[in-house]
ModelCIF file with pLDDT and N, C-alpha, C, O atoms, coordinates in Angstrom:
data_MODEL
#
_entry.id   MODEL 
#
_entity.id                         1 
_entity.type                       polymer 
_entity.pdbx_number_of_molecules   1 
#
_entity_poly.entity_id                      1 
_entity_poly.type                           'polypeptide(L)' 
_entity_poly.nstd_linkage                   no 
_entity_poly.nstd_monomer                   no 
_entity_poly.pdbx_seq_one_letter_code       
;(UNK)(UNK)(UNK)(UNK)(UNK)(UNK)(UNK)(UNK)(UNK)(UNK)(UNK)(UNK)(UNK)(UNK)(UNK)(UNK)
(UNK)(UNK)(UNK)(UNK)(UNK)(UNK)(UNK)(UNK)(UNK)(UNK)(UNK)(UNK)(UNK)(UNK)(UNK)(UNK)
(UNK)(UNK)(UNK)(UNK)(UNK)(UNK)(UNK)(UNK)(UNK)(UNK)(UNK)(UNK)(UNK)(UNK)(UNK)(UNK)
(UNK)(UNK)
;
_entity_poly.pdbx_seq_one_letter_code_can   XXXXXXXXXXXXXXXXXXXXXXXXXXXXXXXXXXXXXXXXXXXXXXXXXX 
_entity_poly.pdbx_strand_id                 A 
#
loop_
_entity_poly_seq.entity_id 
_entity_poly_seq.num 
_entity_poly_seq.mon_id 
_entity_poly_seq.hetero 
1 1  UNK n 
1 2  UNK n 
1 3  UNK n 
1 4  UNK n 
1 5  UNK n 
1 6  UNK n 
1 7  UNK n 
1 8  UNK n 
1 9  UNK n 
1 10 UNK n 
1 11 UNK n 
1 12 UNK n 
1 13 UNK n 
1 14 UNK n 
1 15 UNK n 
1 16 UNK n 
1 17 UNK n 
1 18 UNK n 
1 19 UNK n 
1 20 UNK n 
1 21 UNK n 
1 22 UNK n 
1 23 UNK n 
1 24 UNK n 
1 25 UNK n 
1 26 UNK n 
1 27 UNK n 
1 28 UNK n 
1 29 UNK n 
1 30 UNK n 
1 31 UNK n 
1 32 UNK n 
1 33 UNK n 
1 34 UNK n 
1 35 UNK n 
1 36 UNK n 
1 37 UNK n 
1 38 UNK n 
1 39 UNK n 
1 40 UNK n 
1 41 UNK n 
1 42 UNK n 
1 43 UNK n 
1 44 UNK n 
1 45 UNK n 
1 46 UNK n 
1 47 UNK n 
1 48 UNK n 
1 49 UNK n 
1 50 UNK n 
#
_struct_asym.id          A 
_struct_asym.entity_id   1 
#
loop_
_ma_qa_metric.id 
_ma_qa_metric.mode 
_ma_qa_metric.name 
_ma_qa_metric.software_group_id 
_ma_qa_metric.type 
1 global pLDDT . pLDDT 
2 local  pLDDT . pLDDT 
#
_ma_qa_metric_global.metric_id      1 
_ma_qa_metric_global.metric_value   75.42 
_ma_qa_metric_global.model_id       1 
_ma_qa_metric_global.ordinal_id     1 
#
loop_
_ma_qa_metric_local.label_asym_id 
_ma_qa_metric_local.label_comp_id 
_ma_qa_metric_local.label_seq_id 
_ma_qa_metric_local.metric_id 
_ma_qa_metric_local.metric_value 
_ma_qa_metric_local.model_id 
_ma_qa_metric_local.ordinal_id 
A UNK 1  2 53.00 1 1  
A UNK 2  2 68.00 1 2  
A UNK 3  2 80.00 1 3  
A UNK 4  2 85.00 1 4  
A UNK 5  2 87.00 1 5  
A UNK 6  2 88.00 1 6  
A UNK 7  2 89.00 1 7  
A UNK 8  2 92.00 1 8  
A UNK 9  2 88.00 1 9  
A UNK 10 2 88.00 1 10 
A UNK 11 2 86.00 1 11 
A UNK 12 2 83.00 1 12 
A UNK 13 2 78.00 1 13 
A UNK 14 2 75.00 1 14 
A UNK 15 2 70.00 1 15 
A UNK 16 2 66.00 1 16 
A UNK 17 2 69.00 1 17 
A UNK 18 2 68.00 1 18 
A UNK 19 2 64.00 1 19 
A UNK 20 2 68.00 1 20 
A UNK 21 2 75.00 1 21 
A UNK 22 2 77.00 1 22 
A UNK 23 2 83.00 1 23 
A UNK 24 2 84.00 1 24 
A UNK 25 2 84.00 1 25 
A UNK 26 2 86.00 1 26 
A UNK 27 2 86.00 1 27 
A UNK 28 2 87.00 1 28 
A UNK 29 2 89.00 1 29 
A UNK 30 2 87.00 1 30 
A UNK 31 2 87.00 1 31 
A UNK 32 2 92.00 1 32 
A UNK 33 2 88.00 1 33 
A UNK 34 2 89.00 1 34 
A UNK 35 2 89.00 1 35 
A UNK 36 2 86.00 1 36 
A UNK 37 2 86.00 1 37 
A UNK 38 2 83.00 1 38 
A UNK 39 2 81.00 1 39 
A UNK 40 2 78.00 1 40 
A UNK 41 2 73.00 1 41 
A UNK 42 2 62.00 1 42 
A UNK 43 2 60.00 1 43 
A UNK 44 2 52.00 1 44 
A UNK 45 2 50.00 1 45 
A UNK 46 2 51.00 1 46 
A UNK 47 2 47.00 1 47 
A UNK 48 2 45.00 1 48 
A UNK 49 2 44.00 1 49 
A UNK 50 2 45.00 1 50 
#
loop_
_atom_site.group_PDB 
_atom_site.id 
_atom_site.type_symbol 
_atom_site.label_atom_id 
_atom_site.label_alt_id 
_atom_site.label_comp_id 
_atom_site.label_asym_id 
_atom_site.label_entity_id 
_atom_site.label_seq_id 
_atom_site.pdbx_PDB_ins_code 
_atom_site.Cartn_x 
_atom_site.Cartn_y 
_atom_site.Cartn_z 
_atom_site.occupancy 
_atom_site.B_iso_or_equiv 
_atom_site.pdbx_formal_charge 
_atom_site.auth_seq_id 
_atom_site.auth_comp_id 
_atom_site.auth_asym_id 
_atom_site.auth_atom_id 
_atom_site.pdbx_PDB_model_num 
ATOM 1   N N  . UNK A 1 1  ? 177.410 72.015 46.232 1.00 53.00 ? 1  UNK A N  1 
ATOM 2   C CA . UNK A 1 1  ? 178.402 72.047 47.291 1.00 53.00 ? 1  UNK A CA 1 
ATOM 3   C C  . UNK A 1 1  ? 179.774 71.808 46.666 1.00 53.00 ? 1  UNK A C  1 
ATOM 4   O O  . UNK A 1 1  ? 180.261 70.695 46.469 1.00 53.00 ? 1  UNK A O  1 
ATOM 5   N N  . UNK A 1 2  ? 180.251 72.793 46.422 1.00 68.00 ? 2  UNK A N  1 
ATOM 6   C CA . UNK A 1 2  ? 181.831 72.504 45.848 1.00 68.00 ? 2  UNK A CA 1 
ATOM 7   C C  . UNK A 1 2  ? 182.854 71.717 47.063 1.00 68.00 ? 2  UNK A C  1 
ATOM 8   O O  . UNK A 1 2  ? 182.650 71.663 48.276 1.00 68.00 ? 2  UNK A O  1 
ATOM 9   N N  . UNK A 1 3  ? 183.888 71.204 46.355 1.00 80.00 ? 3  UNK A N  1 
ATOM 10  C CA . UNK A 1 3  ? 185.017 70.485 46.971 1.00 80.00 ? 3  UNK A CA 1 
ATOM 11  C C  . UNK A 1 3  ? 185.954 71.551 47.421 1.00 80.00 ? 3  UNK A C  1 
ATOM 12  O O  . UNK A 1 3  ? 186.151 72.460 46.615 1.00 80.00 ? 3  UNK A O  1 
ATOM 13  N N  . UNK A 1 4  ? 186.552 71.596 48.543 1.00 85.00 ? 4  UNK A N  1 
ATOM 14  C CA . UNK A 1 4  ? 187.687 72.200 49.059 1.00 85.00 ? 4  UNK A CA 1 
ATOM 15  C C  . UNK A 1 4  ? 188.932 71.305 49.517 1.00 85.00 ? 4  UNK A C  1 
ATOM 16  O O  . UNK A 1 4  ? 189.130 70.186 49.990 1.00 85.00 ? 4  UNK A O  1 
ATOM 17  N N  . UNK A 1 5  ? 189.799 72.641 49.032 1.00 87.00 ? 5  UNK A N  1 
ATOM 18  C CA . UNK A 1 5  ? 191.136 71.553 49.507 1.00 87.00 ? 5  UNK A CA 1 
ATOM 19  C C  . UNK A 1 5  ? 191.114 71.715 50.827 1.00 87.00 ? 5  UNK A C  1 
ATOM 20  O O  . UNK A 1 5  ? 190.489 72.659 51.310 1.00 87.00 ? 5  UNK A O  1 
ATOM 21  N N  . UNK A 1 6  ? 191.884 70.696 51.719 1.00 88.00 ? 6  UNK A N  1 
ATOM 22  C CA . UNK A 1 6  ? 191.634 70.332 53.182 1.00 88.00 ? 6  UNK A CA 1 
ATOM 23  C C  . UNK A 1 6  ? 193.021 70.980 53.860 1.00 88.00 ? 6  UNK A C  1 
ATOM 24  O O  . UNK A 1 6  ? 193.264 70.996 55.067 1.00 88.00 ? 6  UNK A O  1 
ATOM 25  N N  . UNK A 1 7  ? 193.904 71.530 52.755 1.00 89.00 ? 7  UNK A N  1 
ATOM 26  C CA . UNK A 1 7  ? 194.982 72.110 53.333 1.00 89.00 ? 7  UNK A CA 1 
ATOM 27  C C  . UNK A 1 7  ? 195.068 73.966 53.214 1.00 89.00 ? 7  UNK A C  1 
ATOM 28  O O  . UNK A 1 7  ? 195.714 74.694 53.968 1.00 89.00 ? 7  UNK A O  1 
ATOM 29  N N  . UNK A 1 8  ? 194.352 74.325 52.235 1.00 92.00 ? 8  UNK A N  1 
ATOM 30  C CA . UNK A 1 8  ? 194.210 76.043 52.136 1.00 92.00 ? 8  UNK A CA 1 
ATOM 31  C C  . UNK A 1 8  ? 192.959 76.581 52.279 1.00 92.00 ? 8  UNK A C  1 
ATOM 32  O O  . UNK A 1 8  ? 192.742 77.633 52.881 1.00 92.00 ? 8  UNK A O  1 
ATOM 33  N N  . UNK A 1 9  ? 191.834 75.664 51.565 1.00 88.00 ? 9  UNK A N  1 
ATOM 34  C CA . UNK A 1 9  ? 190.414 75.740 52.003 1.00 88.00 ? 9  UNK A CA 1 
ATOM 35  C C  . UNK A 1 9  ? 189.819 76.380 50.459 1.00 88.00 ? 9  UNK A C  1 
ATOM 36  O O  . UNK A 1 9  ? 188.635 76.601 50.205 1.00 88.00 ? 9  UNK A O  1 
ATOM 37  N N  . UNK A 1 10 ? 190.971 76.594 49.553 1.00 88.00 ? 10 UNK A N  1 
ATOM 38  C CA . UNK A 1 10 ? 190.573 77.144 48.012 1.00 88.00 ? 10 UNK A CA 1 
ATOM 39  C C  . UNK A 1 10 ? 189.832 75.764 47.431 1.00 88.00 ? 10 UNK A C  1 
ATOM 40  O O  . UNK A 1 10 ? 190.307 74.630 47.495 1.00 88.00 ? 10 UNK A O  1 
ATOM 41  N N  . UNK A 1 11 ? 188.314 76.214 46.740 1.00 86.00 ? 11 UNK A N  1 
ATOM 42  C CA . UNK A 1 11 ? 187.467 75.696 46.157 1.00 86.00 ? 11 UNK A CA 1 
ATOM 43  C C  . UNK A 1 11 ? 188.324 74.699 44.979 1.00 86.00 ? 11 UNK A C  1 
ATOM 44  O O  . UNK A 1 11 ? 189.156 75.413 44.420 1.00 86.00 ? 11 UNK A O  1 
ATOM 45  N N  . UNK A 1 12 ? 188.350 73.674 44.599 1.00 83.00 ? 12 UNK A N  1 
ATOM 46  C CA . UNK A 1 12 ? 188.715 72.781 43.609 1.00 83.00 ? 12 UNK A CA 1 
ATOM 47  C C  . UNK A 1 12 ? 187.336 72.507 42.803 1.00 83.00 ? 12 UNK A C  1 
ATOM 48  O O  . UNK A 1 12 ? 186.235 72.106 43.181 1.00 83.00 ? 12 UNK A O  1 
ATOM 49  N N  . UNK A 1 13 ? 187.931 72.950 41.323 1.00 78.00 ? 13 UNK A N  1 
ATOM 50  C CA . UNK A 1 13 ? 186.883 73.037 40.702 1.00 78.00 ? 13 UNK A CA 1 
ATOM 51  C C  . UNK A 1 13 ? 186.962 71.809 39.708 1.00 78.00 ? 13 UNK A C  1 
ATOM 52  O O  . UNK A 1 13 ? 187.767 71.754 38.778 1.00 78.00 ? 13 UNK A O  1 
ATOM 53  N N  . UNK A 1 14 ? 186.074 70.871 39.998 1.00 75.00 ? 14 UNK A N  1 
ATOM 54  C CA . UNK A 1 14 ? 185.813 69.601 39.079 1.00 75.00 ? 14 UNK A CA 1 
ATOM 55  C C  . UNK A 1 14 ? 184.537 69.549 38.171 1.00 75.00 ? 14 UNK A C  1 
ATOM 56  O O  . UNK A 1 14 ? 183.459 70.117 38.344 1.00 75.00 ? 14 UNK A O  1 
ATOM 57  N N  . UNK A 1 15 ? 184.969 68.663 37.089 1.00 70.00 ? 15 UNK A N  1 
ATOM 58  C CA . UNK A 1 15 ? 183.613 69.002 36.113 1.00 70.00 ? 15 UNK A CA 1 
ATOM 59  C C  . UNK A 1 15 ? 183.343 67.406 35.862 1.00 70.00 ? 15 UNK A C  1 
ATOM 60  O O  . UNK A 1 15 ? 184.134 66.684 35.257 1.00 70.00 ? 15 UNK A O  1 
ATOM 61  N N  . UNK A 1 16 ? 182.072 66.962 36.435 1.00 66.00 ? 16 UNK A N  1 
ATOM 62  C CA . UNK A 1 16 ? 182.026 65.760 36.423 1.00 66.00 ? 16 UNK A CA 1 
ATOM 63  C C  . UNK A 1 16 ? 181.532 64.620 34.807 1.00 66.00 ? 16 UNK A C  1 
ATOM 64  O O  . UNK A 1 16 ? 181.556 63.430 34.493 1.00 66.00 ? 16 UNK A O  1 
ATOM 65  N N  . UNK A 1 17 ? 181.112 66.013 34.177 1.00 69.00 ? 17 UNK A N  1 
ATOM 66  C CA . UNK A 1 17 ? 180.791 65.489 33.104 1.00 69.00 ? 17 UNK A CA 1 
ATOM 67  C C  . UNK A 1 17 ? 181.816 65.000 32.198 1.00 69.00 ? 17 UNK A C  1 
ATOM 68  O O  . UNK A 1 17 ? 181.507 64.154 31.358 1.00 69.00 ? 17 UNK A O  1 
ATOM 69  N N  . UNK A 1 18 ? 183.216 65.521 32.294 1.00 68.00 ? 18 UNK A N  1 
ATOM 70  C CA . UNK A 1 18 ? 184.411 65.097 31.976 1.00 68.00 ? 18 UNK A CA 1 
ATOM 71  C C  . UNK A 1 18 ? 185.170 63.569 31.795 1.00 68.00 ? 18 UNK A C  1 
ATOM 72  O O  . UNK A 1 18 ? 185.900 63.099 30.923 1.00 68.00 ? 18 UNK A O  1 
ATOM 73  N N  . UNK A 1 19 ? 184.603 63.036 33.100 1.00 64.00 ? 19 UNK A N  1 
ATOM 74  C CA . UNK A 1 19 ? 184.650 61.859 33.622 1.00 64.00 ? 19 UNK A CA 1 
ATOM 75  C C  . UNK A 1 19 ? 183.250 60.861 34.374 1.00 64.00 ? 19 UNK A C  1 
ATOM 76  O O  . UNK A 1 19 ? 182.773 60.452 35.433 1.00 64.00 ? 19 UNK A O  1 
ATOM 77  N N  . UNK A 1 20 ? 183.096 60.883 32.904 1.00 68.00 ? 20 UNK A N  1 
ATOM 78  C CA . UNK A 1 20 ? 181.018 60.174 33.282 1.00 68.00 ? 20 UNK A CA 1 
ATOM 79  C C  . UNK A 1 20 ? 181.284 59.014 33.872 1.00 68.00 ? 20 UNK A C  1 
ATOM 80  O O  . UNK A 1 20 ? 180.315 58.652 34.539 1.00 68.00 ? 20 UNK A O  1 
ATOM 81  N N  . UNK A 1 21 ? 182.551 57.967 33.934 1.00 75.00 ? 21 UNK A N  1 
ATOM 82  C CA . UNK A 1 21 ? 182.455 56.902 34.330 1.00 75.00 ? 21 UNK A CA 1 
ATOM 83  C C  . UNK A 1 21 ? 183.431 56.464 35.126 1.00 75.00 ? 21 UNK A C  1 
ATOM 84  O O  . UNK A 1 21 ? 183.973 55.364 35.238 1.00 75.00 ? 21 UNK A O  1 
ATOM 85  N N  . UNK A 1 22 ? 183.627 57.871 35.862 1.00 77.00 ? 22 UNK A N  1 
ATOM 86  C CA . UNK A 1 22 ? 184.746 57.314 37.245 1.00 77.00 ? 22 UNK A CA 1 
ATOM 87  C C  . UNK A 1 22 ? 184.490 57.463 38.110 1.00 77.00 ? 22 UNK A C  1 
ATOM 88  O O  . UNK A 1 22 ? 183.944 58.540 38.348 1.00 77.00 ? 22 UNK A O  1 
ATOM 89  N N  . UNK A 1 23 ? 184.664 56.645 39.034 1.00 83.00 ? 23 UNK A N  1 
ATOM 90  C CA . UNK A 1 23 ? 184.134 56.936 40.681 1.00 83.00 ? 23 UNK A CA 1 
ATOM 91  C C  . UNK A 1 23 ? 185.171 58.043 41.408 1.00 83.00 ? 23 UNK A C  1 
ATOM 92  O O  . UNK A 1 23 ? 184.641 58.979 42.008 1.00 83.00 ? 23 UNK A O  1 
ATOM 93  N N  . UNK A 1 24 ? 186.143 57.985 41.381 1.00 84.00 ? 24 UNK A N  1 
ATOM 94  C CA . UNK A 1 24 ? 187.182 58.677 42.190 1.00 84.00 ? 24 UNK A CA 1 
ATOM 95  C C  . UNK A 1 24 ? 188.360 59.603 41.124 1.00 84.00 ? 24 UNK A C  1 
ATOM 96  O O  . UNK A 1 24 ? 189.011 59.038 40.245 1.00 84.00 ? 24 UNK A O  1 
ATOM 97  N N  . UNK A 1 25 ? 188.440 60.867 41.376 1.00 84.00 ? 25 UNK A N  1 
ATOM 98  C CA . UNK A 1 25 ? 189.335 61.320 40.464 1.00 84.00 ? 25 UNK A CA 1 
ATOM 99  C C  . UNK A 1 25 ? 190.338 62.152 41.435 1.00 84.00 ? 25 UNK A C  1 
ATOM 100 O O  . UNK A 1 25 ? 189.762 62.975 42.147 1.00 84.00 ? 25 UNK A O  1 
ATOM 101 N N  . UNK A 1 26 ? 191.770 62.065 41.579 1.00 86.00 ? 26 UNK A N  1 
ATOM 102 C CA . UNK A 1 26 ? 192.540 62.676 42.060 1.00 86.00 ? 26 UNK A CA 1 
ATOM 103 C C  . UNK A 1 26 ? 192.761 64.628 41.355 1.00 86.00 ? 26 UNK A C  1 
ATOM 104 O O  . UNK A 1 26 ? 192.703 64.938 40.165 1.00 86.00 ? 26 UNK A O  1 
ATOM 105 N N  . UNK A 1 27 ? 192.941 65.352 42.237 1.00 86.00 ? 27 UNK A N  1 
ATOM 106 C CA . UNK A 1 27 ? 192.742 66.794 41.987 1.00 86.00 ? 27 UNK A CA 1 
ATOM 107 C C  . UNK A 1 27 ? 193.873 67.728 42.291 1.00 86.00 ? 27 UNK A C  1 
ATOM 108 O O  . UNK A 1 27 ? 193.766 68.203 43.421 1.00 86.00 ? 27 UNK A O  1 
ATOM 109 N N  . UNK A 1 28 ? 194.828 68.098 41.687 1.00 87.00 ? 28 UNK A N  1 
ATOM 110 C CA . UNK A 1 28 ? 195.518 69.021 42.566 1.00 87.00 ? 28 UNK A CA 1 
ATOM 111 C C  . UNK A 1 28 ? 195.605 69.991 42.590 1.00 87.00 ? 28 UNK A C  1 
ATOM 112 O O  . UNK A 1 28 ? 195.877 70.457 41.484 1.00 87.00 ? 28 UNK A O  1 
ATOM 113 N N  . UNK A 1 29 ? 195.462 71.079 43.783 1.00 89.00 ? 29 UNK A N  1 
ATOM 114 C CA . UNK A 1 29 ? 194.806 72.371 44.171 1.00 89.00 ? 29 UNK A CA 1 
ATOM 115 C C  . UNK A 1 29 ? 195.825 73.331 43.462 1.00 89.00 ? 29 UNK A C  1 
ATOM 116 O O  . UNK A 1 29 ? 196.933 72.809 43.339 1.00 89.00 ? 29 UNK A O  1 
ATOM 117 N N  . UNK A 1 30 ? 195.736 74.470 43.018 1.00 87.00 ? 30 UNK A N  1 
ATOM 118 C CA . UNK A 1 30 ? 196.160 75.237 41.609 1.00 87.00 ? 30 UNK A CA 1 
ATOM 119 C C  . UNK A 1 30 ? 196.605 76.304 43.239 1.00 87.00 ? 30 UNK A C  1 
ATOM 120 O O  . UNK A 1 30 ? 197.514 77.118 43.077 1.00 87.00 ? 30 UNK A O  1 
ATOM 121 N N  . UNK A 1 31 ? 196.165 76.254 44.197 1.00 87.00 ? 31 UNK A N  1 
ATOM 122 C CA . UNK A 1 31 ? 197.198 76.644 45.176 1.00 87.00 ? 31 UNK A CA 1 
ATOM 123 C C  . UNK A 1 31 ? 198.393 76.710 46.029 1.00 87.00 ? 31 UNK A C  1 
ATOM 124 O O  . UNK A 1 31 ? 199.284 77.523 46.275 1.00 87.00 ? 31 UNK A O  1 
ATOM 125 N N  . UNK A 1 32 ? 197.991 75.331 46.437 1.00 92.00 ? 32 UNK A N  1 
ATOM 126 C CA . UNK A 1 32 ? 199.255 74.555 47.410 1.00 92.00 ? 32 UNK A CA 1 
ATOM 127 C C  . UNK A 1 32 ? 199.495 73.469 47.014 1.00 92.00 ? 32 UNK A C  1 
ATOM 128 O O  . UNK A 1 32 ? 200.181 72.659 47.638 1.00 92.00 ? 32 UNK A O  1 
ATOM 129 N N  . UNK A 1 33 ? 198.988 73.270 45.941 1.00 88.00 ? 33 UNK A N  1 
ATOM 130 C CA . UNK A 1 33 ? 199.785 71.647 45.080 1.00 88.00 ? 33 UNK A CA 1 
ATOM 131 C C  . UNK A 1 33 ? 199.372 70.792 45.955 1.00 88.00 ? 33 UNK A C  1 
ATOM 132 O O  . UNK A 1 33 ? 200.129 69.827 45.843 1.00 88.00 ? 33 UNK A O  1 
ATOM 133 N N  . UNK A 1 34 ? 198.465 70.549 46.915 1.00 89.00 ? 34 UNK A N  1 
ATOM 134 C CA . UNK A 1 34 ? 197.706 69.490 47.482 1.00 89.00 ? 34 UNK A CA 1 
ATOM 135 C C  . UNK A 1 34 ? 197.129 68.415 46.240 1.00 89.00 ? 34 UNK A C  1 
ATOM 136 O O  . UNK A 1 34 ? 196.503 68.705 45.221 1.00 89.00 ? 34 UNK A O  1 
ATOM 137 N N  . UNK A 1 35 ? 197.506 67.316 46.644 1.00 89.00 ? 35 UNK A N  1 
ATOM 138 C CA . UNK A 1 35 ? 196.870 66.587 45.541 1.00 89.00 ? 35 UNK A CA 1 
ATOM 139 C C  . UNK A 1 35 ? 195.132 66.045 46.512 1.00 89.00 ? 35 UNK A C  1 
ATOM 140 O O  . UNK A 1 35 ? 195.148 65.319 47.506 1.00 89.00 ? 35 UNK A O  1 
ATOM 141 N N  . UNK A 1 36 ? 194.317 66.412 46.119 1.00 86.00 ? 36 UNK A N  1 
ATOM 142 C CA . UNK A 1 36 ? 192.991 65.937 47.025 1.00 86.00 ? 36 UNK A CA 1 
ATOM 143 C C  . UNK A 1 36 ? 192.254 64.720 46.215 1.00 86.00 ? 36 UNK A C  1 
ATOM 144 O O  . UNK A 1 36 ? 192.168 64.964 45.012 1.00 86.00 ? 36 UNK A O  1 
ATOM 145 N N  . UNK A 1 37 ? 191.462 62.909 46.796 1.00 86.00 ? 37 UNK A N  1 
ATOM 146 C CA . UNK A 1 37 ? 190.784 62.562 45.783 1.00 86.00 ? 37 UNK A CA 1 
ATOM 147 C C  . UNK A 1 37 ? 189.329 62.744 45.918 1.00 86.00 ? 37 UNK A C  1 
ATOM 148 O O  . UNK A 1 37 ? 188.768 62.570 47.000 1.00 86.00 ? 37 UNK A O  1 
ATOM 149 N N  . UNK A 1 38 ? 188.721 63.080 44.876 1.00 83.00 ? 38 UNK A N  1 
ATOM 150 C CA . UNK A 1 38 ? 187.404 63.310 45.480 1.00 83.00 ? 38 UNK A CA 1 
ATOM 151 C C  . UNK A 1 38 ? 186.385 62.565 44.338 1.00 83.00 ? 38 UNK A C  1 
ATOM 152 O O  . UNK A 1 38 ? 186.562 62.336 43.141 1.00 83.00 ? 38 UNK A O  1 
ATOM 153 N N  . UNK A 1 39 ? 185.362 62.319 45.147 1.00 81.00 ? 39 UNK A N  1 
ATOM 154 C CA . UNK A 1 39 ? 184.641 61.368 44.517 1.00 81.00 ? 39 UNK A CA 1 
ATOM 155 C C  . UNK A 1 39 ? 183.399 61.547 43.582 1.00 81.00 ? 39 UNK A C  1 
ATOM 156 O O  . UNK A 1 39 ? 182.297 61.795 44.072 1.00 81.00 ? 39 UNK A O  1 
ATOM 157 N N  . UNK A 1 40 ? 183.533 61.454 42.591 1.00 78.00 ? 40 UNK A N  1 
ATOM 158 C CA . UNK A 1 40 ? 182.551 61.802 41.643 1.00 78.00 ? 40 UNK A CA 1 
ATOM 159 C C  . UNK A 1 40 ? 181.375 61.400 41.676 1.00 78.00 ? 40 UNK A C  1 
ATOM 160 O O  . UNK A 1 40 ? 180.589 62.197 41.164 1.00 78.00 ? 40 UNK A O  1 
ATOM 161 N N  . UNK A 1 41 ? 180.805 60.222 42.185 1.00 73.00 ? 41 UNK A N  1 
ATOM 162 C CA . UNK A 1 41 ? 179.733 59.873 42.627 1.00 73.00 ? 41 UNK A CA 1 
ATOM 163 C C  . UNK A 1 41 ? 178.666 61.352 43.404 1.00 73.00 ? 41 UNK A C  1 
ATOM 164 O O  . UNK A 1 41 ? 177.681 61.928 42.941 1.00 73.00 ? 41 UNK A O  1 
ATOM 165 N N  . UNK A 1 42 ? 179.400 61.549 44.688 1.00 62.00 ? 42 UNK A N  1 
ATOM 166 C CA . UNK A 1 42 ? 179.347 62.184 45.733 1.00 62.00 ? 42 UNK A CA 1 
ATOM 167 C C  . UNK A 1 42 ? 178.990 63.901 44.536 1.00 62.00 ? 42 UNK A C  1 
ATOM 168 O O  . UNK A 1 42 ? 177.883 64.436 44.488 1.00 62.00 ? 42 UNK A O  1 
ATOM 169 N N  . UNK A 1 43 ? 180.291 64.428 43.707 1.00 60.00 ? 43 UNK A N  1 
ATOM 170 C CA . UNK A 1 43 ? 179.833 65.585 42.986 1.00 60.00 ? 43 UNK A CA 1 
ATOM 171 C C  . UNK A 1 43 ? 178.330 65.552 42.168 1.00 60.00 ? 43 UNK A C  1 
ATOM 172 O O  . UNK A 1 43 ? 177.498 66.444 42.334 1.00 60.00 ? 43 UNK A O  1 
ATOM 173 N N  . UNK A 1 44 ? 178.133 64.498 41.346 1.00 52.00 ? 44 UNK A N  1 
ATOM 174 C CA . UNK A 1 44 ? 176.882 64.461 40.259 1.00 52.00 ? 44 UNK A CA 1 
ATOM 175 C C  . UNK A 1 44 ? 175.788 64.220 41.504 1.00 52.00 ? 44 UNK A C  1 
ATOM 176 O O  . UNK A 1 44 ? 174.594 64.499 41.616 1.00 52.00 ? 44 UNK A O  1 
ATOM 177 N N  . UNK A 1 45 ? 176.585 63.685 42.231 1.00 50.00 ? 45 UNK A N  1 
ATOM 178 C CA . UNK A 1 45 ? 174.509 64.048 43.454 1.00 50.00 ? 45 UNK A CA 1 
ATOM 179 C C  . UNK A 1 45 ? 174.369 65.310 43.747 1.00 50.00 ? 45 UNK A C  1 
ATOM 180 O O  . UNK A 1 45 ? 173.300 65.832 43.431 1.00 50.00 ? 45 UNK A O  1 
ATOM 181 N N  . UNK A 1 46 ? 175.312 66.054 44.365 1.00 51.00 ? 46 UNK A N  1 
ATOM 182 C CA . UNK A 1 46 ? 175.407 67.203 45.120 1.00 51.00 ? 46 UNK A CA 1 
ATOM 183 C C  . UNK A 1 46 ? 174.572 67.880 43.532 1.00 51.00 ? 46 UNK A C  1 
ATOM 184 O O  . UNK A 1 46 ? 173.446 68.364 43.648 1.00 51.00 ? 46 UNK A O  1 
ATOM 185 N N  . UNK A 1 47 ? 175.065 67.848 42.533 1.00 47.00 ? 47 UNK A N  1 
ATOM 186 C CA . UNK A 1 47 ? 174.860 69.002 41.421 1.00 47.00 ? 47 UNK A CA 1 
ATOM 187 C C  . UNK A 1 47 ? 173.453 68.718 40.897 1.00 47.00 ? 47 UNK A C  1 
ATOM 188 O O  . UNK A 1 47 ? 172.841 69.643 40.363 1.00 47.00 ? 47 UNK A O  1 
ATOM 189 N N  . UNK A 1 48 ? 172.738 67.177 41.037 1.00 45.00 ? 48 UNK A N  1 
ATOM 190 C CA . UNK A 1 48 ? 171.955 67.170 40.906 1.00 45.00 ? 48 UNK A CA 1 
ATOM 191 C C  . UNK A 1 48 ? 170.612 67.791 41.909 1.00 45.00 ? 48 UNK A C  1 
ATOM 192 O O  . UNK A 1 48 ? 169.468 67.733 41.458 1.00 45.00 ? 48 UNK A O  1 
ATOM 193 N N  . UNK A 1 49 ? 170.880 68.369 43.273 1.00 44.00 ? 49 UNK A N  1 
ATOM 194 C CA . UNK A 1 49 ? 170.434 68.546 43.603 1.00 44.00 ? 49 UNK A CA 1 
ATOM 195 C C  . UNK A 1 49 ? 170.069 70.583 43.629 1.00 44.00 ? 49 UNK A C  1 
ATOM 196 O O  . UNK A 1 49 ? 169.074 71.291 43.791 1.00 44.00 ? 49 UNK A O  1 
ATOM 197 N N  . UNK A 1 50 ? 170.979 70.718 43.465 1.00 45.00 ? 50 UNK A N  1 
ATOM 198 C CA . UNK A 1 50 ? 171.228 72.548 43.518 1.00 45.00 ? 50 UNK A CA 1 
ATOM 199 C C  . UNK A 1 50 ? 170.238 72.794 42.153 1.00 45.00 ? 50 UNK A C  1 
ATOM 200 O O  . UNK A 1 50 ? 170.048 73.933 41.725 1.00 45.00 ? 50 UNK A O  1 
#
């Protein structure tokens, strides 16, 4: 389940393996410069499951 920004709806693409030991990483959308934070916890489940 990818992350979307909440202001254009373009996919934000995070790589959680990047950041093995952070809970929360701020993101900003390569569209509308939305800065979004999204939670890494929440990504490595989702990916573990697909």
């Amino acid at each position: 389940m990818p992350v979307s920004c909440k202001e254009c709806g373009r996919d934000l693409h995070v790589n959680p393996v990047e950041k093995p030991n952070v809970d929360w990483v701020k993101v900003v959308c390569s569209e509308c410069g939305t800065i979004e934070e999204v939670s890494m916890v929440r990504l490595t489940a989702t990916a573990k499951k697909e």
